[in-house]
C-alpha positions in Angstrom: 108.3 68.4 42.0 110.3 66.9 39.3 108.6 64.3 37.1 111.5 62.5 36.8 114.9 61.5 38.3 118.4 61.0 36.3 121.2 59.4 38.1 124.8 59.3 37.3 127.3 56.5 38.3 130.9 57.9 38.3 134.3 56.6 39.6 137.6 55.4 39.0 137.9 51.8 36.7 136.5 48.9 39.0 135.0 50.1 41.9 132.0 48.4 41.1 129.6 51.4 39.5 128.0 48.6 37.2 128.0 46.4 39.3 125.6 48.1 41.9 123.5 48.3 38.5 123.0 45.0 38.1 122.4 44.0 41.7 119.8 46.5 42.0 118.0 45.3 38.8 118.2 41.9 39.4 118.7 41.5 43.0 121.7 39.1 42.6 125.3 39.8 42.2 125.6 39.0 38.3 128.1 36.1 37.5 130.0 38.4 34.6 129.7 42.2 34.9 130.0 44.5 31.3 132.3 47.6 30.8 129.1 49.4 31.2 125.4 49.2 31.9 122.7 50.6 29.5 120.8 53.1 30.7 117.7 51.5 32.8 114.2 53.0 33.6 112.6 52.4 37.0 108.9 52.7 36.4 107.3 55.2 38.7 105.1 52.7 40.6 107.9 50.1 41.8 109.7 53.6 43.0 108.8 54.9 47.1 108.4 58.7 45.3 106.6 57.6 42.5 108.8 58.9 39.6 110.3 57.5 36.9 114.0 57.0 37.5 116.7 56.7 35.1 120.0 55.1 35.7 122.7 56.2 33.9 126.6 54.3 34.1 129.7 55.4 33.1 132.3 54.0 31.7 136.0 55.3 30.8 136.5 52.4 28.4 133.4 52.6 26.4 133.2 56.9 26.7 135.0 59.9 25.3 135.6 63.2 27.9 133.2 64.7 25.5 130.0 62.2 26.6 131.0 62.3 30.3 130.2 66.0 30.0 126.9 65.3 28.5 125.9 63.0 31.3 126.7 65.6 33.9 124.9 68.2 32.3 121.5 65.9 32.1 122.0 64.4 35.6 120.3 65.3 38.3 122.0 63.5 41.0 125.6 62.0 40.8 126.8 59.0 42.7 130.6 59.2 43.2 131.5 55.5 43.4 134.5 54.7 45.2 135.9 51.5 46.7 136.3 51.3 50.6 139.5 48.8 50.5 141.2 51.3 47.7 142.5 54.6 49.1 143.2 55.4 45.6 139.2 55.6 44.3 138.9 57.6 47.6 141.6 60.0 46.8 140.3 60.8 43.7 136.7 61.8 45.0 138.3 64.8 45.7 141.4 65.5 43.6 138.9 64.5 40.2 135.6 63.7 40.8 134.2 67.1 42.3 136.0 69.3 40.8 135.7 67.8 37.6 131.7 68.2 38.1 132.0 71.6 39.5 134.1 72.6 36.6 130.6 71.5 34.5 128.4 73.2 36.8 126.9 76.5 37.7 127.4 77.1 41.0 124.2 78.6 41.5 122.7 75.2 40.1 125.0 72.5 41.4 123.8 69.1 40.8 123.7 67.1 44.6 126.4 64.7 44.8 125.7 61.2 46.7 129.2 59.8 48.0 129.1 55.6 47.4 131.2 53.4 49.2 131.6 49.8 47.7 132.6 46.6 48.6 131.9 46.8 52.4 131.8 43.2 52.3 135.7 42.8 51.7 136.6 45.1 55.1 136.0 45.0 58.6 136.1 48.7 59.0 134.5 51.6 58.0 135.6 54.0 55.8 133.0 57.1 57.4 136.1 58.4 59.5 137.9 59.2 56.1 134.8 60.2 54.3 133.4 62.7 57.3 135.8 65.6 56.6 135.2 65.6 52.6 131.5 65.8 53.5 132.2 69.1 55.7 133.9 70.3 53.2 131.8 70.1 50.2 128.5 71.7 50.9 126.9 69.6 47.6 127.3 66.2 49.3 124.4 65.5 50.2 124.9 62.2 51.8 127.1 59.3 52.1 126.4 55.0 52.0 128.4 52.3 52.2 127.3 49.1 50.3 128.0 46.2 48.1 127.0 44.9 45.4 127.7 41.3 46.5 125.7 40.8 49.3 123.1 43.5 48.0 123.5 45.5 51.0 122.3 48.9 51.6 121.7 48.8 47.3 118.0 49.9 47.1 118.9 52.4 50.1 121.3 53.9 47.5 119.4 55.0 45.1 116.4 55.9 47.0 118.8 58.6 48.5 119.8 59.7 45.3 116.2 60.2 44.5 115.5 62.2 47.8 118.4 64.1 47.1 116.7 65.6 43.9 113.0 65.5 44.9 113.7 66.4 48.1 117.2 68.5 48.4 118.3 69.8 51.4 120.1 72.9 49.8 117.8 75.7 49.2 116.2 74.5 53.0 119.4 74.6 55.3 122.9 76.0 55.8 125.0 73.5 57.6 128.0 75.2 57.9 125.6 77.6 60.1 123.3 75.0 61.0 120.3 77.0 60.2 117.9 77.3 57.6 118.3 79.8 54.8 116.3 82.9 54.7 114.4 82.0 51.7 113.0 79.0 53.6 112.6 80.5 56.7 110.3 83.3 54.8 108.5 80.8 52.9 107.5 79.1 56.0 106.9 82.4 57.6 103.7 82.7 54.7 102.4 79.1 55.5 102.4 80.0 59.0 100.5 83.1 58.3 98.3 81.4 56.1 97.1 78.6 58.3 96.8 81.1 61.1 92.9 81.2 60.3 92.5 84.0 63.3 95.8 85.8 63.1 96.1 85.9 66.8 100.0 84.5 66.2 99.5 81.5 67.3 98.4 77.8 65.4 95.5 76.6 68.1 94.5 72.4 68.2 92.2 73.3 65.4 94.8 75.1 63.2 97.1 72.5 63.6 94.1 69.7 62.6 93.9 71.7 59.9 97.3 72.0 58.8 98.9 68.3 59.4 94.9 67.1 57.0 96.2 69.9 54.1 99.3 68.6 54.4 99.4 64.9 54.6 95.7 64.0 54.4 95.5 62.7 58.1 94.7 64.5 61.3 97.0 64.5 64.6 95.8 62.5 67.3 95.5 64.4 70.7 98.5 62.5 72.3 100.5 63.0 68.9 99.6 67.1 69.3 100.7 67.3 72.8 104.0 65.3 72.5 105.1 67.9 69.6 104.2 71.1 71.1 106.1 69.0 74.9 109.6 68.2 72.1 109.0 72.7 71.0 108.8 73.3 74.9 111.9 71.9 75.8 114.2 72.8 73.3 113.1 76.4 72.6 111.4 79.2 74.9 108.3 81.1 73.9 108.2 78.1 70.7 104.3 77.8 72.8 102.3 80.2 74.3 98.6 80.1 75.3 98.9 76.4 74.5 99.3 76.9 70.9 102.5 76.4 68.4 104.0 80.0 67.4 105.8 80.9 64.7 109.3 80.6 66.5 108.1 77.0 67.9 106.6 76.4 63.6 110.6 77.0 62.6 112.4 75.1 65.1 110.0 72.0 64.2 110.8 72.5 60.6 114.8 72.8 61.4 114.5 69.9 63.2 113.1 67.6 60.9 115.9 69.2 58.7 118.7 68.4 61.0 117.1 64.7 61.6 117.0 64.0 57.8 113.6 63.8 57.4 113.3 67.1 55.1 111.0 65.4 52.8 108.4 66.7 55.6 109.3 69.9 55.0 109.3 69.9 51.5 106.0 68.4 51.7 104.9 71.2 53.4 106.4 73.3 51.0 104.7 71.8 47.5 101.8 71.8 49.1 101.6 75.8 49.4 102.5 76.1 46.4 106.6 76.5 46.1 109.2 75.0 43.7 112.5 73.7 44.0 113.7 77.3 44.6 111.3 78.4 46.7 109.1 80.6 44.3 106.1 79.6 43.8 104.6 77.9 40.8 103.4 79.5 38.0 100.9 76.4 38.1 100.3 77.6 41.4 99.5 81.6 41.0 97.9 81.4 37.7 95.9 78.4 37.3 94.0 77.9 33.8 91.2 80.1 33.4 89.4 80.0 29.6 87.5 83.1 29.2 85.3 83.3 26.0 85.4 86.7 23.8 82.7 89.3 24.9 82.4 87.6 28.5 83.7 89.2 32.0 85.0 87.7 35.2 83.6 88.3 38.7 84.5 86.9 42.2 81.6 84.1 43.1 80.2 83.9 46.6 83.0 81.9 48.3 85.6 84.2 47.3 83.8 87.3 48.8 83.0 84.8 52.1 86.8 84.1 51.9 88.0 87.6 51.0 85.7 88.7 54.2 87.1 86.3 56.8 90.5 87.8 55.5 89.2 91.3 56.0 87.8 90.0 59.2 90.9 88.6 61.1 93.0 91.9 60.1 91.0 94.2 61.3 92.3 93.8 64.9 90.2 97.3 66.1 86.9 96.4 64.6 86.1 100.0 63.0 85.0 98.4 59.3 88.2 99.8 58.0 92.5 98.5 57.3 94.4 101.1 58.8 98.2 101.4 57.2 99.5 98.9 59.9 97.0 96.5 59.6 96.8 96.6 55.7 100.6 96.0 55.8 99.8 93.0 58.0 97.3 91.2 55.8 100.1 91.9 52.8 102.6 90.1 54.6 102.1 87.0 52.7 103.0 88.6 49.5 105.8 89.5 47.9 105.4 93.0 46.9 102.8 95.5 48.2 100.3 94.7 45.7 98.2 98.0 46.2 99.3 101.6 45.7 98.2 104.8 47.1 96.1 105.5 44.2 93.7 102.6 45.1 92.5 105.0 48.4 90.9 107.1 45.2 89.7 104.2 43.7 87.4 102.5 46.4 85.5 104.3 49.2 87.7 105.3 52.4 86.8 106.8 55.9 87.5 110.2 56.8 91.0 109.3 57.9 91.8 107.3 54.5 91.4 104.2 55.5 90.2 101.7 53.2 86.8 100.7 54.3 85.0 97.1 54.4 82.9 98.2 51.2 86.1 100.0 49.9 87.9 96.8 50.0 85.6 94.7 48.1 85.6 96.7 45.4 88.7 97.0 44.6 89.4 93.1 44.6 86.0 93.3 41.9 87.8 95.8 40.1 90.9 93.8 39.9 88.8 90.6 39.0 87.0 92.4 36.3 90.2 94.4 34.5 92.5 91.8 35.5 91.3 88.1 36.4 95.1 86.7 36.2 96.4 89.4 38.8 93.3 88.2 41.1 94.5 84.8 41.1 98.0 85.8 41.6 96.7 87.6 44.4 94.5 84.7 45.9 97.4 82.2 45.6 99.3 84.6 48.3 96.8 84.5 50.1 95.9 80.8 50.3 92.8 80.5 48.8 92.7 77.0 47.2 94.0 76.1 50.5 92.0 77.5 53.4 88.5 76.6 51.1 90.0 73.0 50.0 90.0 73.9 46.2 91.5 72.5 43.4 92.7 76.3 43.0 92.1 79.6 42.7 90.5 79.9 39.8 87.2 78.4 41.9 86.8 81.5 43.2 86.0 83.2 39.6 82.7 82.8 37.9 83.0 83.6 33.7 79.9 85.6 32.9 77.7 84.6 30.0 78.4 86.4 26.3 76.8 89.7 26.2 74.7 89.2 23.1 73.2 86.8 25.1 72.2 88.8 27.6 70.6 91.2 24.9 68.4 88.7 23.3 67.0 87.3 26.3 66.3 90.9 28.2 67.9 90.0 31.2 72.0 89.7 32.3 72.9 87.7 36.2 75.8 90.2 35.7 76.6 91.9 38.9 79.5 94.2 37.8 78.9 96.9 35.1 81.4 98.8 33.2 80.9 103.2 32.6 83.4 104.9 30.5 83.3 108.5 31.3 84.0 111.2 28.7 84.6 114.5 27.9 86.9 117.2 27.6 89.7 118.8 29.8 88.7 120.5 33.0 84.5 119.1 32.6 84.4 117.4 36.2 85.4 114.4 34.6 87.7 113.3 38.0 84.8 115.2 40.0 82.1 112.8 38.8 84.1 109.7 39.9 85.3 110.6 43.3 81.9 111.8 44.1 80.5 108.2 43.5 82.9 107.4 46.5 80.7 109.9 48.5 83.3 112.8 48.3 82.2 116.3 48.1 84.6 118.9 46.3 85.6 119.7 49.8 87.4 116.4 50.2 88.5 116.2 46.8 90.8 119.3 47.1 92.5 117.6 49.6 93.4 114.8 47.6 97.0 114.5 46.0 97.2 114.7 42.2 100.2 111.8 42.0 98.1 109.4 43.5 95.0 110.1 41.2 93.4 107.2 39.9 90.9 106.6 36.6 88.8 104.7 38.2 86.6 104.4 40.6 84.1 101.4 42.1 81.1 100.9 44.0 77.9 99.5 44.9 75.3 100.7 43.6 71.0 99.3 44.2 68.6 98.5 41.2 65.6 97.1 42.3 67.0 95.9 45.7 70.0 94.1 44.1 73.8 94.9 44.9 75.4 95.6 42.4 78.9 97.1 40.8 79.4 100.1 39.0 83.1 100.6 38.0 83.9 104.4 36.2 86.6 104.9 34.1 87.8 107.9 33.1 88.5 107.8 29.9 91.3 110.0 27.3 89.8 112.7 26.2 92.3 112.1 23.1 89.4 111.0 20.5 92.0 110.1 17.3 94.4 107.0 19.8 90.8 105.3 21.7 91.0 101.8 20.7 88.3 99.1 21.0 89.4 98.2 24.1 89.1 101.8 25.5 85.2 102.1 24.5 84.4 99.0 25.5 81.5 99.2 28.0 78.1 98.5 29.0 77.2 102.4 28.8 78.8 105.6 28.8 79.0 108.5 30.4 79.5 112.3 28.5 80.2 114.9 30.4 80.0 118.6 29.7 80.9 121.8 31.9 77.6 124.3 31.9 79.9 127.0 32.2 82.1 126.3 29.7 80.5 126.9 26.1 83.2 125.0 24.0 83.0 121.9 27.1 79.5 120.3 24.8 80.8 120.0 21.4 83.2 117.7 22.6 80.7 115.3 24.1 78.6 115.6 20.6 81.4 114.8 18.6 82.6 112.0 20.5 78.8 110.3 20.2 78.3 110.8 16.8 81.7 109.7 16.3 81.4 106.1 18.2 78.0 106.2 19.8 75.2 106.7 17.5 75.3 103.6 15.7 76.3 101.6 18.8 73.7 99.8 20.9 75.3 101.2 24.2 73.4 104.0 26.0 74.6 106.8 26.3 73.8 109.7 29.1 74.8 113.6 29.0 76.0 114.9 32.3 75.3 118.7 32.8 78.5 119.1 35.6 78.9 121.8 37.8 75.7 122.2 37.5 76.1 125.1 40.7 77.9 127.1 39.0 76.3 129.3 35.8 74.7 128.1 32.9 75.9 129.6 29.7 75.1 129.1 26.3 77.1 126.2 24.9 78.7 127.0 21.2 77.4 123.8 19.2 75.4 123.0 16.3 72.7 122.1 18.6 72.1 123.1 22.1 72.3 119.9 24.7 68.4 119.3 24.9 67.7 119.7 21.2 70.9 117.3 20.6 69.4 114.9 22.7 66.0 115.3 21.1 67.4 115.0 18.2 69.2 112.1 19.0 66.4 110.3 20.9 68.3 110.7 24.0 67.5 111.6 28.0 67.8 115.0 28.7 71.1 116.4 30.2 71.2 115.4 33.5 72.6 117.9 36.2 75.4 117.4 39.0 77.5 118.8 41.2 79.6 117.7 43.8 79.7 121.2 45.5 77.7 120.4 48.4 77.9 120.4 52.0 77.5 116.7 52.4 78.4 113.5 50.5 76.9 113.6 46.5 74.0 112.2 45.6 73.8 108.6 44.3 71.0 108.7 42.2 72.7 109.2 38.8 74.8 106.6 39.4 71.9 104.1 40.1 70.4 105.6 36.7 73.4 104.3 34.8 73.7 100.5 36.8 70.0 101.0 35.3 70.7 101.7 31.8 73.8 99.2 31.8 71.7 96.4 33.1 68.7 97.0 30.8 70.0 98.4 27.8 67.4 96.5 25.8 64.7 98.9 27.2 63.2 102.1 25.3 61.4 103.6 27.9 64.0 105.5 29.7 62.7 109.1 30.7 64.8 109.8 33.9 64.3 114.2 33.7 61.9 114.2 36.2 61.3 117.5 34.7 57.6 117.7 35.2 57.5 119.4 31.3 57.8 117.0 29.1 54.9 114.2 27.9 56.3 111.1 29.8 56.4 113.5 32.9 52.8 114.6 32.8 51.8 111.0 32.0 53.8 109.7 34.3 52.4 112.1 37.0 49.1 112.1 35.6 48.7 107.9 36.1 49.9 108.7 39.8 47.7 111.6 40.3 44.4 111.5 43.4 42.1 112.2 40.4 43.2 109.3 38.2 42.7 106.9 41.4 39.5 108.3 42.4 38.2 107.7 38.6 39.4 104.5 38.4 37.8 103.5 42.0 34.6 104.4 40.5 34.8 102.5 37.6 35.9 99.7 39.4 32.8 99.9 41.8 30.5 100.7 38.8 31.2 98.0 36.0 33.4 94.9 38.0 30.8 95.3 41.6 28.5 92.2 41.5 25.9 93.7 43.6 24.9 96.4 40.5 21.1 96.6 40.3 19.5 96.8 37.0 17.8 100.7 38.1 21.7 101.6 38.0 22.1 99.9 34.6 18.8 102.2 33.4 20.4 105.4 35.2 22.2 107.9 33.1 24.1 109.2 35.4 26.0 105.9 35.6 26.6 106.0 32.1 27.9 109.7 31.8 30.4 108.9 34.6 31.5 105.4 32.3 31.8 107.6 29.3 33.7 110.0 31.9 36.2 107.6 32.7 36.1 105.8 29.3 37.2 109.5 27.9 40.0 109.9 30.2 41.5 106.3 29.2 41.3 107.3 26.2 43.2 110.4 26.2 45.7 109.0 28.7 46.6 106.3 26.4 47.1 108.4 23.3 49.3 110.5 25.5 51.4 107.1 26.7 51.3 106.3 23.1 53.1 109.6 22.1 55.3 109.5 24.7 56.6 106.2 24.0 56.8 107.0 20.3 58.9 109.9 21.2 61.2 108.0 22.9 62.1 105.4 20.3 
């Protein structure tokens, strides 16, 4: 809605354009009337829209050609003043005054034009009968009054039409030539119908329409009030109800009669409230709400948005299979503009067998699109109603700004619940592999998959310690001279070598030394293809001496040539190492070789337990006598277990030495 409301008086030499000024400011007729009026300012809160008005006179004495043009060009409402006992002024509404404005116009922006007929109090007639026709004919009238400035008739009535005519115009709403609304109303009410259709079943129940009429205007319907508007849709319009509820057909004739009754302020109430502009687009304000997001910090959806974005998910899928099929997916995108998600975004998130974008599948990929890009999301809440349907002062409710990173770092410990993997390595290493598998696709299904709808990325859940949480891959250039900040910015990373490729490993080593070693994001060596035959890679350093070297896991092997979905361990390894990189002791091999495995083995083994249940029973059991204090044999099994302790924790000691 505007802020404010400019209105020009024009007409022919006397017709009374200052005086109606006057009247209006004064509420008298004023005893001597001016050439012309300065410009006045009605204050927003003596005004029934509550915007500041300016009134603006014109005067063919006191102003050039030149200014008129100005004024037009700044108004947003013209009153065409004529006088009812002067054919002449009424003449000239149409041989001048419009297309003298229309000459100054765009036609694609035409300012409304309010018809004014004065001096009602000097005839006994009406001058409507003359005044009719014009108004057929020019689709910018708006309306038409008769007044006069004398008696102070119809004067605040006047203006308070010229003000609805900008704040609430009926042009963009209704074609009255075809007496019908426009299309682009029609499909903007479509989308609010949609909307407030909480169950998509079609039709707006009691409850729905509660709902509605309290968004809307802040007060419910009362029963009677329900019933006697649903009784006007049933006799005017068939199928307008149905199971006792309003449908969309019955949602459009209500709003084209309010239209036709000239009460369109209703619907334009409607309209604002949902989001939409004086064209019917809606708001920038609206779709992309202010959102400060401080350097080094991500964005995630909070818990209402995923309640919301369920109950969404929830009312769409009309077969109940825990998956959008094409039709039902093009359903719940109805209220957009555009199709908002591509084909590649089935190899992005996790699908069914038949492609279908699952439950979990669709989760992720409105976490992806909160975490890569938070202004889309809104964008993409706003269609769908968010701020609305949870009563929110927008959409930008629904986004929780993580803490800064370094934060995170010094205190141990991140609430984080998406984590970011960059996955590198050279042509042809099972970079694509790696991330389709975390979506539970063997190589099997990946073949099938079409290479113009391949996606670098790919999210899902992963569990650490019993918490949910995001792991988003992305498939990074293997082009190391263009990767800009933004492309290595992560929370670890992923390097990925082919076994049976010897030149695939020098890659990977190049690219850590050359970002990586210095950085404090881990890093992890993937052995790919790990089916298919080892052979010697041509590097400085073989893979587990560079990592050695490098104080790094061990290579860790994968394929995703099996008979049944991949693994998921590796991936749970990385959520690990994103969400504690703080933490040295990392050994993840499980190669049963090397020192943390043996200790590691060795502190789970039946012989450790059974050693340490004796000691337990020996030196911390109250009931020990003093003949077992004098035995020896007590003490060579203390010394025993003192011995092993010892040893063990030289070996932990190594191990964790190693490590760092």
């Amino acid at each position: 809605m505007r802020k404010d409301v400019r209105i020009l008086l024009v007409g022919e030499p006397k017709v009374g354009k200052t005086s109606l000024i006057m009247s209006l400011v004064s509420e008298e007729f004023p005893d001597e009337v001016p050439l012309r009026a300065e410009e006045i300012t009605i204050p927003a809160d003596v005004t029934p829209e509550r915007v500041p008005t300016h009134i603006v006179d014109y005067s063919e004495a006191e102003q050039s050609e030149e200014q008129l043009f100005q004024e037009i060009s700044k108004a947003n409402v013209i009153c065409i003043v004529y006088s009812v006992n002067n054919k002449k002024s009424i003449e000239k509404v149409t041989s001048h005054w419009i297309p003298l404005i229309n000459d100054r116009t765009d036609k694609d922006s035409r300012v409304p034009l309010i018809l004014v007929g004065n001096k009602s109090d000097l005839v006994e007639h009406s001058s409507m009968e003359t005044i009719l026709p014009i108004m057929n004919q020019y689709s910018d009238i708006e309306t038409c009054v008769e007044c006069s400035a004398k008696n102070l008739k119809n004067i605040s009535e006047l203006f308070y039409y010229a003000q609805k005519a900008v704040l609430h115009p009926t042009g963009p709403l209704y074609c009255p030539e075809e007496k019908e609304m426009k299309p682009s109303c029609i499909k903007s009410l479509t989308r609010i119908f949609k909307v407030s259709d909480l169950d998509n079943d079609g039709i707006l129940n009691d409850n729905e329409l509660n709902f509605f009429q309290r968004t809307c205007f802040n007060i419910p319907l009362a029963t009677q009030a329900l019933e006697d508007v649903k009784n006007v849709v049933r006799k005017n319009i068939s199928e307008g109800v149905k199971d006792n509820g309003l449908t969309l057909k019955g949602f459009l004739f209500l709003h084209t009669l309010f239209i036709q009754r000239g009460r369109h302020e209703t619907t334009w109430t409607v309209l604002r409230r949902f989001g939409y502009d004086d064209d019917l687009e809606l708001t920038q304000e609206y779709l992309f709400p202010l959102l400060k997001i401080p350097s080094d910090c991500t964005t995630e959806l909070n818990h209402n948005a995923y309640l919301f974005l369920q109950g969404v998910f929830d009312k769409h899928d009309k077969d109940r299979d825990c998956a959008l099929s094409p039709d039902e997916l093009k359903d719940l995108f109805k209220v957009f503009p555009y199709l908002p998600w591509g084909p590649d975004v089935n190899n992005t998130v996790c699908t069914n067998e038949q492609g279908w974008i699952t439950y979990q599948g669709y989760l992720s990929q409105w976490t992806l699109t909160t975490y890569l890009d938070v202004q889309r999301c809104l964008e993409y809440m706003g269609y769908l109603g968010y701020s609305i349907i949870n009563e929110q002062e927008s959409q930008a409710a629904a986004i929780t700004v993580t803490r800064n990173k370094r934060i995170d770092l010094q205190k141990k410990q991140t609430q984080r619940s998406v984590f970011r993997c960059n996955v590198m390595g050279a042509h042809h290493s099972g970079k694509s592999g790696f991330l389709q598998a975390f979506l539970s696709r063997n190589l099997t299904r990946q073949l099938k998959l079409r290479e113009d709808h391949k996606s670098f990325y790919a999210m899902n859940t992963t569990y650490v310690y019993g918490q949910e949480k995001y792991l988003l891959l992305h498939e990074v250039s293997p082009d190391l001279d263009f990767l800009s900040e933004t492309d290595l910015a992560c929370d670890v990373v992923c390097l990925i070598y082919d076994v049976s490729n010897p030149r695939s490993f020098e890659y990977c080593a190049k690219a850590y030394k050359r970002y990586f070693m210095d950085s404090k994001t881990p890093c992890m060596f993937i052995a790919a293809k790990s089916d298919l035959h080892e052979v010697r890679q041509q590097s400085t350093l073989p893979p587990l001496d560079f990592c050695r070297k490098h104080r790094l896991h061990p290579p860790q092997p994968f394929t995703c040539n099996t008979d049944d979905a991949p693994g998921k361990d590796i991936y749970t390894k990385l959520t690990t190492m994103a969400m504690y990189p703080h933490s040295k002791l990392r050994c993840m091999c499980a190669c049963n070789r090397c020192t943390f495995c043996v200790s590691h083995n060795l502190l789970n083994s039946e012989l450790l337990r059974s050693i340490k249940a004796t000691l337990y029973t020996a030196l911390l059991s109250r009931h020990m006598t003093q003949a077992d204090l004098k035995n020896s044999t007590f003490w060579l099994r203390a010394s025993l277990g003192a011995t092993v302790f010892a040893v063990l924790g030289f070996a932990m000691y190594k191990a964790i030495l190693k490590q760092r």
